[in-house]
C-alpha distance (Angstrom), angle and dihedral (degrees) to the residues before:
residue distance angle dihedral
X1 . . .
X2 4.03 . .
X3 3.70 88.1 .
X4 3.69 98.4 50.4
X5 4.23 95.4 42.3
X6 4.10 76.3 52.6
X7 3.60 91.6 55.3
X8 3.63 91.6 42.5
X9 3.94 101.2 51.4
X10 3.97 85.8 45.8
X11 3.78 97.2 58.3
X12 3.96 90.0 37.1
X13 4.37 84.8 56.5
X14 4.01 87.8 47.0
X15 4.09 90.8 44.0
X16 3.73 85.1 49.2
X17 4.19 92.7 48.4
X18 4.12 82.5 50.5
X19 3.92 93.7 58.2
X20 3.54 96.3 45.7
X21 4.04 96.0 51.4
X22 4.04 82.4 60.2
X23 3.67 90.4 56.7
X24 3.74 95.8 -98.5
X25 3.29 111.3 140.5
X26 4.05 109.2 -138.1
X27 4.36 116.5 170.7
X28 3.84 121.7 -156.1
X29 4.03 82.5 -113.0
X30 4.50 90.9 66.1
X31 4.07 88.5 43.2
X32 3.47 85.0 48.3
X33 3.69 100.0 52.6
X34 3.69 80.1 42.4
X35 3.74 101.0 64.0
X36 4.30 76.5 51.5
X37 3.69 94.4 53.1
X38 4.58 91.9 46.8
X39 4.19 79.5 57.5
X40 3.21 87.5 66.6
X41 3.80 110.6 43.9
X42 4.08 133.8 46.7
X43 3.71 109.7 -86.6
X44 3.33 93.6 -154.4
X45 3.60 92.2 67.0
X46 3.68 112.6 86.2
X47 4.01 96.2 -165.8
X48 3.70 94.2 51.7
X49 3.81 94.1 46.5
X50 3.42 92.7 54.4
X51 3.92 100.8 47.4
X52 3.72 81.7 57.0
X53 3.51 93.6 46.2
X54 4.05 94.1 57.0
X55 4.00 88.1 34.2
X56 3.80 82.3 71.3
X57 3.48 125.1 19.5
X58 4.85 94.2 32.8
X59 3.77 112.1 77.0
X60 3.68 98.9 147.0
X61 3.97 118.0 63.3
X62 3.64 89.9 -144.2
X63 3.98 95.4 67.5
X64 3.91 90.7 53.4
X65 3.74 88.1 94.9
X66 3.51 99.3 46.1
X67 4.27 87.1 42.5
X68 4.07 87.4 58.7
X69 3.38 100.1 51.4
X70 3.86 92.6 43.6
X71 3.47 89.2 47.5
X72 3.87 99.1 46.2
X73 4.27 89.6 59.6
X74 3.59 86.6 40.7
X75 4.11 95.0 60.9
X76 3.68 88.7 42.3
X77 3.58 99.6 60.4
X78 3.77 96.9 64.0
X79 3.87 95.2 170.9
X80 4.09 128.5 74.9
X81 3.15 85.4 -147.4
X82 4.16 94.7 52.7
X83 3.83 78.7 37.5
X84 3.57 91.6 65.9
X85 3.78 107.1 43.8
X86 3.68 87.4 52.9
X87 3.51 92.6 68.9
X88 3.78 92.3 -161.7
X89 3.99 99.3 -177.9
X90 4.06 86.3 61.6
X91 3.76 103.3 39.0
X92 4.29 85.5 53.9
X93 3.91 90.7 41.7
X94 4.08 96.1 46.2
X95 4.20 90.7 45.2
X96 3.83 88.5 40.0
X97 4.59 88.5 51.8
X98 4.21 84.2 36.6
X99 4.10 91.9 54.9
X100 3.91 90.8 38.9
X101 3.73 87.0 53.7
X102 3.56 98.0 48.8
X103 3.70 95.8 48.3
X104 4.06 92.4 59.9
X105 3.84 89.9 41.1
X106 3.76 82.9 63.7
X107 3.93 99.9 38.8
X108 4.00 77.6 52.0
X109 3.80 94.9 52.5
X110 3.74 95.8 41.0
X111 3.74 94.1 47.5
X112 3.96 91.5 56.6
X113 3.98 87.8 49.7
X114 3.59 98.0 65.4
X115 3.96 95.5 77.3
X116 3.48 141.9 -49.1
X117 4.01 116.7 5.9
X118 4.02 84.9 -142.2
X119 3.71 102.1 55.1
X120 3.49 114.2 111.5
X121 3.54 99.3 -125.0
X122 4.01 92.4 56.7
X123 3.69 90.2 47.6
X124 4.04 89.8 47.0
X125 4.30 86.0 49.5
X126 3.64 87.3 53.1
X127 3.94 94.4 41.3
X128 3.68 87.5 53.3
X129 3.84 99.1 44.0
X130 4.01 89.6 52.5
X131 3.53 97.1 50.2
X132 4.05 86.1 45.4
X133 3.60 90.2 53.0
X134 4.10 89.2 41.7
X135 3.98 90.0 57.4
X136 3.47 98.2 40.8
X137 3.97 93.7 57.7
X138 3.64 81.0 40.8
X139 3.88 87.1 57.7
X140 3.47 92.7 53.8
X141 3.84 108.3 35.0
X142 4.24 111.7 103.9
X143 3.47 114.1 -103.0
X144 3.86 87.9 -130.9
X145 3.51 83.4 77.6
X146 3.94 115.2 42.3
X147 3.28 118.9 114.7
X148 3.82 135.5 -152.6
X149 4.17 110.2 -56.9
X150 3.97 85.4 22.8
X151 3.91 85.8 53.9
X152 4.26 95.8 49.0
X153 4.03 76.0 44.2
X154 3.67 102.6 69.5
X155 3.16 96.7 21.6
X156 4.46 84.1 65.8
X157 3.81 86.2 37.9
X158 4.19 87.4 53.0
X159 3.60 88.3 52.0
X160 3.98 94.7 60.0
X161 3.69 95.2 52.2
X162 3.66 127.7 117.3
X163 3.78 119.0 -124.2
X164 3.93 111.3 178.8
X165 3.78 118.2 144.0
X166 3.98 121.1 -154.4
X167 3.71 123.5 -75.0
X168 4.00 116.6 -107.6
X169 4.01 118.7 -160.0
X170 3.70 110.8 -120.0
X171 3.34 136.0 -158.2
X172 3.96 101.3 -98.3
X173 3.73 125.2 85.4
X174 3.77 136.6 -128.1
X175 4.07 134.3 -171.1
X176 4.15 111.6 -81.2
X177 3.14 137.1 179.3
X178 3.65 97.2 -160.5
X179 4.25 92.3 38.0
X180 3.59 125.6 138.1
X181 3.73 93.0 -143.1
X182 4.17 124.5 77.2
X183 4.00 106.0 -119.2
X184 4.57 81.2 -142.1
X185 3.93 83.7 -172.8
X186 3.76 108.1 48.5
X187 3.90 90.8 36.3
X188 3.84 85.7 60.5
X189 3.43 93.6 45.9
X190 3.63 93.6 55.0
X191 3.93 91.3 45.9
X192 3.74 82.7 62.8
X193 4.51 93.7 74.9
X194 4.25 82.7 49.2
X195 3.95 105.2 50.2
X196 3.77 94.7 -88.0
X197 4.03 83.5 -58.7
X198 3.89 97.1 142.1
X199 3.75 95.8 -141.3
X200 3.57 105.2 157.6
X201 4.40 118.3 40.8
X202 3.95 116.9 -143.9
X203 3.84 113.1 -140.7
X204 3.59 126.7 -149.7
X205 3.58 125.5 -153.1
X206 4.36 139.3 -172.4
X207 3.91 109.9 -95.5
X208 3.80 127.4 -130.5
X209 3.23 130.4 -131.1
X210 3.76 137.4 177.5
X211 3.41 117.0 -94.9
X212 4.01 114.5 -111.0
X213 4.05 110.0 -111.4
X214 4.10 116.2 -147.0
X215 3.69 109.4 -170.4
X216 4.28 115.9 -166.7
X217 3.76 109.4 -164.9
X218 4.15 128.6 -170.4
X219 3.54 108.8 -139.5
X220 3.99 95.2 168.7
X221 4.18 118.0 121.7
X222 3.46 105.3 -75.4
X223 4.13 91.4 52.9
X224 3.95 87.9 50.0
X225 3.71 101.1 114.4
X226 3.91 93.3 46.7
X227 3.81 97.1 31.1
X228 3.72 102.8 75.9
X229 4.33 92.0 46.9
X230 3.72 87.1 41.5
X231 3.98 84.6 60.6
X232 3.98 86.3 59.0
X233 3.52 90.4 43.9
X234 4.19 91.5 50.2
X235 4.52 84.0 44.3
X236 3.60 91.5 53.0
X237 4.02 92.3 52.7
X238 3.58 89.9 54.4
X239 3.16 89.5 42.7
X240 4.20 101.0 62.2
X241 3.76 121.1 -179.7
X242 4.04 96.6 -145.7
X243 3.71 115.1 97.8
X244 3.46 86.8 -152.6
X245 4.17 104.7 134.3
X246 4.31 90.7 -138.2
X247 3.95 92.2 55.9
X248 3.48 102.5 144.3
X249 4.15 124.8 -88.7
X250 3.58 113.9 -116.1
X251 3.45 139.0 -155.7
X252 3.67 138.6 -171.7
X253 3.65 141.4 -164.8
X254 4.09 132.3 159.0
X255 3.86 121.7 -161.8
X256 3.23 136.5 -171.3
X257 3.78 114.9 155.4
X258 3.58 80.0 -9.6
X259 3.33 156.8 -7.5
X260 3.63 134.6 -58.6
X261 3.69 131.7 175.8
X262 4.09 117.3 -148.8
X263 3.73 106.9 168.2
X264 3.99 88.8 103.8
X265 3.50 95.1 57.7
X266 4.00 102.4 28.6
X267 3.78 83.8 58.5
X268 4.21 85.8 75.1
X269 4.08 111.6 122.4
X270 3.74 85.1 -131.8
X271 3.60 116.6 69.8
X272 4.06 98.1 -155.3
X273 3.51 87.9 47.4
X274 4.16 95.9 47.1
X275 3.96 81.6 44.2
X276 3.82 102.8 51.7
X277 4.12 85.3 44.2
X278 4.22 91.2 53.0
X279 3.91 82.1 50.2
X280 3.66 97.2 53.4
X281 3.83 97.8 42.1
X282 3.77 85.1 50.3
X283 3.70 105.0 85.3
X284 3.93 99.5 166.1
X285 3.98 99.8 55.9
X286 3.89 117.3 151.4
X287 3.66 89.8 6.2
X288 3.81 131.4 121.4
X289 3.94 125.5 -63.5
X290 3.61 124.7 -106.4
X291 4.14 100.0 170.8
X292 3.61 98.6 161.3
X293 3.75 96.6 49.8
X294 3.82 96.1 43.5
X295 3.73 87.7 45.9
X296 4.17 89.2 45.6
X297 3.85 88.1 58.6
X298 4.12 94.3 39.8
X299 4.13 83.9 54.5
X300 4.10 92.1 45.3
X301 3.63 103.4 43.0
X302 3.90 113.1 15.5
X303 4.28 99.8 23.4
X304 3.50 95.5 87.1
X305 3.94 107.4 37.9
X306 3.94 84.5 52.8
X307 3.42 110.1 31.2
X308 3.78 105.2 56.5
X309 3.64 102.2 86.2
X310 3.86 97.5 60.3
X311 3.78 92.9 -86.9
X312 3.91 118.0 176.8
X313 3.85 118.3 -130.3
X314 3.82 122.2 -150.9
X315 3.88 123.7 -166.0
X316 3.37 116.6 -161.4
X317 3.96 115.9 -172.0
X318 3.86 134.0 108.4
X319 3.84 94.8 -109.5
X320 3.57 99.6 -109.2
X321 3.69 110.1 135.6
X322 4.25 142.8 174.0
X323 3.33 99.6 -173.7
X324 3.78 129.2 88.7
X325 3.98 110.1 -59.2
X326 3.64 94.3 -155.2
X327 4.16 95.3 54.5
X328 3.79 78.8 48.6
X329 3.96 90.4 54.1
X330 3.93 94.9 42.5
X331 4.11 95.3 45.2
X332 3.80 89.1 49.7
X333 2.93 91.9 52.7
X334 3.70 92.1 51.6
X335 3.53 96.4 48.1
X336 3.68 98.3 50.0
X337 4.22 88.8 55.7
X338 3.77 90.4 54.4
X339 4.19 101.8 51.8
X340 3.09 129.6 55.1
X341 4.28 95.4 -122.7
X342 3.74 132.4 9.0
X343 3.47 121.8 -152.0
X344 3.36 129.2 -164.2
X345 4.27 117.3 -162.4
X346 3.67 115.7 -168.3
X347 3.44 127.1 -173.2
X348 4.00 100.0 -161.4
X349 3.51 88.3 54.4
X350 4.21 92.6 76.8
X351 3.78 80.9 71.1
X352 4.05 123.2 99.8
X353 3.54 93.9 -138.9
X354 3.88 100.3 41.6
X355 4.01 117.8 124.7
X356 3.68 123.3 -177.2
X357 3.97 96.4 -118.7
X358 3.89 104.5 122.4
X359 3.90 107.2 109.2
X360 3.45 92.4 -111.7
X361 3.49 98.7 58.3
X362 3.61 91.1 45.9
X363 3.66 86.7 59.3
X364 3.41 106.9 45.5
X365 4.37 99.7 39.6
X366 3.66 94.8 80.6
X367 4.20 93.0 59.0
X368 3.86 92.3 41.3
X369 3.69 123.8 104.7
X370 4.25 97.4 -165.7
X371 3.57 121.8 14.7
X372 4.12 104.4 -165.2
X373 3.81 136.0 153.8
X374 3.98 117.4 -107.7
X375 4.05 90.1 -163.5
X376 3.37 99.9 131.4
X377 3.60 150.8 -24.8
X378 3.95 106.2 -54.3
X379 3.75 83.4 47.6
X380 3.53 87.2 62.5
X381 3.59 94.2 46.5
X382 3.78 86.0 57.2
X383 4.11 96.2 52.6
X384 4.00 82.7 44.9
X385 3.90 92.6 57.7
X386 4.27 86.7 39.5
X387 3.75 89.0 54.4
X388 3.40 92.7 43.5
X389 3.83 93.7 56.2
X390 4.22 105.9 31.0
């Protein structure tokens, strides 16, 4: 019975790895209330497995298709072993880069048959579709393996992005015209220009601000070739383009064998400058990983100045720990009671071929809201859009 639950939870983790390569976004909490929902049906039925399936993990009409398919090669394969050599995450990826390609190849050839291959405009629609196709591989290529110009490239490209986290209501009021509250003082006020006749009401309603964003990132040896773009990646959240006075508060920390605060110096104008002060104050770079300690000390001395305003925490780090698991287990579990979402941003997990097995990860999963790679720059994208929408 152990052996076939095994089986079962294995297959469910691949199936889950499948619908996220097609852009559907499936957390560890839906698989989880999956493996709930198989207790109760026949497994041997293929029809009832599969309403529970979409019952759980499909909220959007328009990944049904994609969900059908996925699921169709996923009942076939009835083996983990046959699971395995499939390697379903590349296959979908490699026919998803092959059909991408193909379709500018033929905006290419189509755009040079409408006249003249000299005229400017043809060579300007070919100029543009180049550099389109340039950025987009760009977009997707990990950022273990840019290299110099590509590097300055997304690190520019970082820089323009929007980071602007939901608005929560608060407790404090503000003048409205549509509020649900009577503003008693600036309705009498008002009364005063019409004989004390109070003519026109003055509503008062809840203001919203931004939620405050804490970002935790690993910069011990095995995170090294993320670690130091992830830095520009944490500067350019604190660093938000809007002008908009609620932009969210953030703050950032990095750990290692401990924990380091950087918000004081990542708050520099100048991003080399704010950089080259994060790496001095860090004093534990490309060391070991102690998660559960550094997060022990984040939940004793900085949880509760931060967290009380329905901040968001993101962890960045690839899960592989040296510390004591069960710490990690109990301060997770911690953290995720005191904010309001917990993120956790793994770089390994852009790969095809990438399970969550590491004893880290195995610790942390079941107190994480969103599990999601952070391997380069559409992945940010994605965490931009989730932040957006919490």
């Amino acid at each position: 019975m152990a052996a076939t639950r095994g089986h079962l939870l294995r297959n469910i983790v691949l199936f889950g790895r499948l619908l996220r390569v097609g852009s559907l976004d499936v957390t560890p909490t839906q698989l989880r209330d999956w493996v709930a929902a198989l207790e109760l049906v026949d497994l041997a039925r293929k029809r009832d497995v599969k309403a529970a399936a979409r019952a759980v993990l499909v909220s959007r009409r328009r990944d049904l298709p994609w969900f059908d398919k996925a699921f169709e090669l996923f009942w076939q394969a009835r083996d983990p072993r046959e699971l395995e050599q499939l390697e379903l995450g590349l296959l979908v990826q490699r026919h998803t880069e092959r059909t991408k390609r193909a379709a500018l190849q033929k905006l290419a050839l189509r755009d040079g048959d409408d006249g003249d291959g000299d005229h400017p405009d043809d060579r300007d629609r070919t100029a543009r579709t180049r550099l389109y196709s340039a950025r987009e591989a760009l977009r997707k290529k990990d950022f273990a393996e840019l290299e110099g110009d590509e590097l300055d490239e997304i690190k520019r490209l970082m820089a323009t992005m929007r980071w602007e986290l939901e608005t929560r209501r608060t407790r404090r009021l503000r003048p409205s015209r549509g509020g649900h509250r009577l503003d008693l003082r600036r309705t009498l006020r008002r009364s005063l220009a019409h004989g004390g006749e109070m003519i026109h009401l003055v509503g008062r309603d809840r203001k919203h601000r931004r939620r405050p964003l804490v970002l935790i990132c690993d910069i011990s040896g095995s995170m090294e070739p993320y670690s130091r773009l992830l830095l520009h990646f944490i500067y350019a959240v604190s660093h938000p383009r809007s002008a908009d006075p609620g932009v969210s508060k953030v703050e950032s920390f990095a750990f290692g064998t401990r924990l380091t605060r950087l918000t004081h110096e990542l708050a520099e104008r100048d991003v080399d400058r704010a950089l080259q002060a994060a790496a001095h104050r860090i004093e534990d770079w490309g060391g070991g990983t102690r998660t559960g300690e550094a997060l022990r000390e984040f939940n004793y001395i900085w949880s509760r100045r931060l967290l009380g305003q329905g901040a968001a925490v993101l962890i960045i780090s690839d899960g592989w720990d040296r510390g004591d698991i069960g710490l990690l287990g109990h301060e997770m579990e911690r953290l995720h009671r005191s904010c309001h979402r917990l993120i956790w941003l793994n770089p390994l997990l852009g790969s095809p071929d990438y399970q969550p097995l590491t004893r880290g990860i195995v610790a942390a999963l079941p107190h994480v809201d969103d599990f999601l790679p952070v391997h380069n720059l559409a992945s940010l994208e994605q965490l931009g859009d989730l932040l957006a929408a919490m």
